[in-house]
Structure formats: structure tokens, C-alpha cells
N, C-alpha and C positions, 0 to 999 in steps of 0.2 A: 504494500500500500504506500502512497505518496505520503512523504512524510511532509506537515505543515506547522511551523509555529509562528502563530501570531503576534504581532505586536502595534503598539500605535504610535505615531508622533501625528500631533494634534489632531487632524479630523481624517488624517487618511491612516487606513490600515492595511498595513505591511504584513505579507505574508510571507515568510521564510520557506523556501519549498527546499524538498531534499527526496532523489532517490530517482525513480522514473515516475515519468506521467504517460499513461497505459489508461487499456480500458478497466484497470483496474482502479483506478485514480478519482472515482466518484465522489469521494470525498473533498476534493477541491470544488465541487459545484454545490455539496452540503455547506461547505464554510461560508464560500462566499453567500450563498441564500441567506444564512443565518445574520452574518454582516450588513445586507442589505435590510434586510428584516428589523435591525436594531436599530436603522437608522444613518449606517456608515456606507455611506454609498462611492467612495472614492476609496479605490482599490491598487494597492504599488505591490505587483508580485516579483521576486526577490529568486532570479533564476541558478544564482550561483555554486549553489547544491546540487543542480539538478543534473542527472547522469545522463539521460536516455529521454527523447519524448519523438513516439509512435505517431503513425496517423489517426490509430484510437485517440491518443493521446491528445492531438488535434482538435479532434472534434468534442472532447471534454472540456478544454480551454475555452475553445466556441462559444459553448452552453455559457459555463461561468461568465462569459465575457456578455452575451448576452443580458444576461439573468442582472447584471450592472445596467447596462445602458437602458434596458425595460423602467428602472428603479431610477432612471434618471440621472446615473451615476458616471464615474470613468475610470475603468482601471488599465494601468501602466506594465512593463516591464522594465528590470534591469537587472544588468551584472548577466547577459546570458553568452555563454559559455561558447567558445566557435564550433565547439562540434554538433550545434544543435543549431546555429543561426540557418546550416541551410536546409533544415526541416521547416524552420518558419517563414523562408524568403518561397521557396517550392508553395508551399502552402498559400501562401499570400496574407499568412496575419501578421507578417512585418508590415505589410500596409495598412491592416486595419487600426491596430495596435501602436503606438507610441512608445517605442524603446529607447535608453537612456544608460548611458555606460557608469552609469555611479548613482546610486541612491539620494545623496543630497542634488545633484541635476535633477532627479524626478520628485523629489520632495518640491522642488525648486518652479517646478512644472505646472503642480497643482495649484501653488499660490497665484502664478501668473494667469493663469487660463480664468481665477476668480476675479482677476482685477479684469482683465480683458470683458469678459461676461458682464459684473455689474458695469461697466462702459456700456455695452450694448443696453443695457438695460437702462440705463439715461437717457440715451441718443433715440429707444423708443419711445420712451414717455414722450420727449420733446416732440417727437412725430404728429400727435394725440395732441388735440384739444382738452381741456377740464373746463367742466361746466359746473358752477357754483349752486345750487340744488336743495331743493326740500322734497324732496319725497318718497313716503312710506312703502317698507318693502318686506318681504318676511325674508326670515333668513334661519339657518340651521345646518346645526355641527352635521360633516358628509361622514362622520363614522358614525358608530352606536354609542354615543355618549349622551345621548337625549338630551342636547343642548338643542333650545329651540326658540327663538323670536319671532312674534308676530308684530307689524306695525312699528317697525325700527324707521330711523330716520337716518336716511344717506343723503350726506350733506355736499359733495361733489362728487362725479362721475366723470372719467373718458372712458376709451374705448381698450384701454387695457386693465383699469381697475376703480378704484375709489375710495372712501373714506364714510365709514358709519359709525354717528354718537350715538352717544350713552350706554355700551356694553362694555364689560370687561370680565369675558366669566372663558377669554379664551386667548392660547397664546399663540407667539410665532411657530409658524408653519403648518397652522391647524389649516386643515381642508375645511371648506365651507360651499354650503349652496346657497343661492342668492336670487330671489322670486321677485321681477323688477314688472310693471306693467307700464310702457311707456305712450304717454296722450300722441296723438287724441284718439287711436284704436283702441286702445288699454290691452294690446296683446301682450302675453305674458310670455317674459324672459328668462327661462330660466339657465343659471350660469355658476357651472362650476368655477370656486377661486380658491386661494392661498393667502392666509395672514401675512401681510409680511411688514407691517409696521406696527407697535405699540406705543403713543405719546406716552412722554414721562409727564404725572402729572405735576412737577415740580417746574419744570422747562414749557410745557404747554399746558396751562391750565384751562383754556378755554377748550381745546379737542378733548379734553380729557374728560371720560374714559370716552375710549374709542377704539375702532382697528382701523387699519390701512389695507385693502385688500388688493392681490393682484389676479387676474382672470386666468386661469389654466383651460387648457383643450377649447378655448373657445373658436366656435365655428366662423370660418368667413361670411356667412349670412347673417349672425346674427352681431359681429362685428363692427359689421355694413350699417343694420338696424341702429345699433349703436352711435355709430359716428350722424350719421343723416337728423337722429334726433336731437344730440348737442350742435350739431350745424342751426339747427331749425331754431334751438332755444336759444343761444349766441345770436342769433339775426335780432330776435324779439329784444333783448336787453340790447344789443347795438344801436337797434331804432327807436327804442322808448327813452 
């Protein structure tokens, strides 16, 4: 069996493999499941033990590698060994995969790709209008926590997320659904999101309490819907 011991430096975890990676090697897509599961969805696997890795073996790695990027995740290699690079170059997951000749390069890796990412995540917002807003929406936790709000008040909206007063019974990263009906149709929106802001109420006491939500999986139709009705409400406050 693939020998595996884990370990963490800050939010990525480092998998120490040792021995071959074989169809016998199920265990490296247990692990990593479990890691994704916890929460630790950035993966840096640590090749330099490793002796031997098969076309089974391949296609185990696959899975695992999958079973990340499903979870939203990215895991890396380094430190692999020459007598295995040309199982992964034949293969093609040296192209999929981001390999790295030293551990602190791929530790180095994951910080960057977060700075680069929250960029992108500005540069969309800016894209997006925010429309200044009063109105009531139901909302509720997308797990089984029976958190639940009827008739909340979301007090800005674009088209990639928004800002709803007076709750605080939930924290960052909590999934949420978000039941919008927008005039003059009153068809209803419904849209999964992601926490991803909590005001402090020492620094914002007026938003406080509140969330900051960002929209996840959301559909280009209903995006569209989105944008067309802060265009509409933006025109009315322009012209009044």
C-alpha cells in the first residue's frame, strides 16, 4: 500500500507519499476525500519517496486530483523523482498538474494564485453595477442547519452578490439561498450564494449585523435578469 503522511503549513496540506502508486494505492483518493471533506481543499503532494507509479497508478492520481478541483480546490506536485517524470509527461498530467522542484516554490505557488484570484475578484465586482436597495427577501442556510429568514432586508445588490441587514446567526463561507422577486413581474429568483463578508461591529456600526454575500453557480439568465433590473433602477434614481 502507498505509504502517506500528512502534514500542514497553513491552509495547504502536504502529503508525504512513499513506496509505489499502483492500483493498489486507493488510499491516496481516501485521504485526499477526507481533506476535502474537512474543509482543506488545497493539496501539495510531496513525490520524493515515491518509487514506482503505474498506469493504475495514473489513473488513481486522476481521481484524487479530480475529487480537488470538484471541491473547488488545487493540488500540486513536487520533489518528483526522474524516473517517474516520464510516466507523467507520456500520461499528460504534467500538463494538467503544476509541478514544482522544491516545496517552498509550491508553498510559494498557492499564496500567489490567492493574490492573483482575489484581483480577479475586484476587477469583477468593478465590472457590476451596485444598486442601493430596500427590499425584502427570504433567505436560508443551503445545509441542514435550519437556519431560516423570512422578510430580510437586502440593502444593495449587483449582479454578483450583495449585502443583507440585521442577521448575524451565520458565518464566513456559509452557503446560502437567496429568494429575490424583482418589480414589476415579481418573478422569483432564486440564487445560490457564499458568505463572504462579516462587518465588524466596532468599524461598521451602521451595516452591523449583516452579511456580505457572493453569488455561486449562478446562471447566465438569470444574471442577465439581474443586471437589466439595477440598469432599470439606476435610470429611475438618475432621473429623479
Amino acid at each position: 500500500m502507498l505509504g502517506i503522511k500528512i502534514r500542514q503549513t497553513g491552509n495547504v496540506v502536504i502529503l508525504d507519499l512513499s513506496g509505489r502508486i499502483d492500483v493498489d494505492s486507493a488510499n491516496l483518493v481516501e485521504v485526499i476525500g477526507q481533506c476535502v471533506r474537512d474543509g482543506y481543499v488545497d493539496v501539495l503532494c510531496n513525490f520524493e519517496e515515491v518509487e514506482q507509479i503505474d498506469y493504475m497508478g495514473i489513473s488513481v492520481v486522476a481521481i484524487a486530483y479530480k475529487e480537488v478541483i470538484n471541491h473547488e480546490g488545487r493540488m500540486k506536485f513536487t520533489c518528483i523523482p526522474a524516473q517517474l517524470k516520464n510516466v507523467l509527461a507520456v500520461s499528460g498530467m504534467d500538463r494538467a498538474i503544476e509541478i514544482y522542484g522544491s516545496e517552498d516554490l509550491a508553498l510559494n505557488s498557492f499564496k500567489e494564485d490567492k493574490i492573483i484570484e482575489n484581483i480577479k475578484k475586484m476587477q469583477l465586482r468593478r465590472r457590476f453595477k451596485r444598486l442601493p436597495i430596500d427590499l425584502k427577501i427570504d433567505l436560508k442556510c443551503n445545509k441542514d442547519s435550519g437556519i431560516c429568514y423570512q422578510k430580510v432586508d437586502l440593502i444593495n445588490l449587483s449582479a454578483v452578490g450583495g449585502f443583507i441587514f440585521g442577521i448575524n446567526k451565520f458565518k464566513l463561507g456559509d452557503e446560502v439561498l437567496l429568494k429575490i422577486k424583482l418589480a414589476p413581474k415579481k418573478e422569483e429568483l432564486q440564487l445560490e450564494a457564499r458568505v463572504v463578508w462579516l462587518p465588524d461591529k466596532a468599524i461598521q456600526p451602521h451595516e452591523y449585523p449583516g452579511i456580505g454575500v457572493e453569488f455561486s453557480n449562478i446562471t447566465t439568465q438569470n444574471q442577465q435578469k439581474l443586471i437589466e433590473f439595477i440598469e432599470r433602477n439606476l435610470s429611475y434614481m438618475s432621473s429623479d
